[in-house]
N, C-alpha and C positions, 0 to 999 in steps of 0.2 A: 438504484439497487435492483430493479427490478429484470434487468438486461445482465444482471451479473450471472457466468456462471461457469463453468469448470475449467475454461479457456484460458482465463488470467492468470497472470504471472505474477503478477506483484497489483496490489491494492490497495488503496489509502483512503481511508473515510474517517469522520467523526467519530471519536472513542464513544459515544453511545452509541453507534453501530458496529460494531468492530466484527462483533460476538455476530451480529444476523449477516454479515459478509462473508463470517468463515465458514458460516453452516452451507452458503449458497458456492464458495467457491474453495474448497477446502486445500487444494493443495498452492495457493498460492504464497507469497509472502504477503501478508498483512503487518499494516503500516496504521496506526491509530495517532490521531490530532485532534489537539484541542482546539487548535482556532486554526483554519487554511490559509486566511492570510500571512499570518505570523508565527510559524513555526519552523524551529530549529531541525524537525525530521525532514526537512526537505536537501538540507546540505549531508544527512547524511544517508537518504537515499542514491543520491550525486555519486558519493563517495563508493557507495555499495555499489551500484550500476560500471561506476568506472572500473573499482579492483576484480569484480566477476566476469567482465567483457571487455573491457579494455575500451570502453566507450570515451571518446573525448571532443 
């Protein structure tokens, strides 16, 4: 967190940090998880990434 800072684009941390990421990097997209190994916001960052860019 500490290397975060107004550069980022998109951001994903632990929902108890969510709130001290957007302070340090405020216009990015923030992305909050409960567990990193095991969550469903990772399919639909995928999805977001592809429909905004056309990334594949």
């Amino acid at each position: 967190m500490a290397n975060l800072d107004e550069s980022a684009d998109l951001v994903i941390t632990h929902q108890d940090l969510t709130e001290r990421a957007r302070l340090q990097s405020p216009n990015a997209i923030h992305v909050s998880v409960e567990n990193f190994m095991n969550s469903p916001k990772y399919d639909e960052i995928v999805m977001m990434m592809i429909q905004s860019e056309g990334v594949r």
